[in-house]
C-alpha positions in Angstrom: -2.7 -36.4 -22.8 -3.4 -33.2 -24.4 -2.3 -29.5 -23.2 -5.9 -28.6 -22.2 -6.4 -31.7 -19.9 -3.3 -31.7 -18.6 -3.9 -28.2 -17.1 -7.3 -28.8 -16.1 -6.4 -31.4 -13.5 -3.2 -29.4 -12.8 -6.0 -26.7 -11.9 -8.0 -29.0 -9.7 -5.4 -30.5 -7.4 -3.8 -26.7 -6.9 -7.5 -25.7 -6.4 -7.9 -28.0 -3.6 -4.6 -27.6 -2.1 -5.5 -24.0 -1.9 -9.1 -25.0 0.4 -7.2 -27.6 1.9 -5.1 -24.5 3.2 -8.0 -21.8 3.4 -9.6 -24.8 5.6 -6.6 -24.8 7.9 -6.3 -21.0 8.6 -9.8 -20.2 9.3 -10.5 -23.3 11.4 -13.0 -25.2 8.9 -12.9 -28.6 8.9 -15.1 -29.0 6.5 -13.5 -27.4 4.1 -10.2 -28.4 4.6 -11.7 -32.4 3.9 -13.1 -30.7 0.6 -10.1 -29.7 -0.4 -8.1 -32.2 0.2 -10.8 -34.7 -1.6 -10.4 -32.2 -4.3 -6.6 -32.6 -4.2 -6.7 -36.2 -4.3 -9.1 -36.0 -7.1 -6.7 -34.1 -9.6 -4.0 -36.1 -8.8 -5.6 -39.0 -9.5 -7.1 -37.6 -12.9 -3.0 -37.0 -13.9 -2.2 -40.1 -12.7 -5.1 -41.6 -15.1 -4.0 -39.9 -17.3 -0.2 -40.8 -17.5 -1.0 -44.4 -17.3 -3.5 -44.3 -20.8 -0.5 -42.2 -22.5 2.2 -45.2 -21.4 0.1 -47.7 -23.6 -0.9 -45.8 -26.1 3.0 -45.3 -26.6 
């Protein structure tokens, strides 16, 4: 997985740990489901990820 990629779904799980969070403090909901879909989405983007670079190895 290249540098780029790697950060970008780095990015996308923190972001949605972050309105997981937000969601939590202000009483939302909503928002804290967003974010944790968005959480779960990153992760699984890495996780995708690591698995291609294991067999291309």
């Amino acid at each position: 997985m290249n540098v780029g990629k790697k950060m970008a779904h780095t990015a996308e799980a923190v972001r949605g740990s972050a309105k997981k969070a937000l969601g939590r403090v202000t009483g939302n909901r909503r928002m804290q489901a967003e974010g944790r879909g968005g959480k779960m989405k990153g992760n699984a983007k890495q996780s995708g990820s690591k698995i291609k670079d294991a067999f291309r190895r």
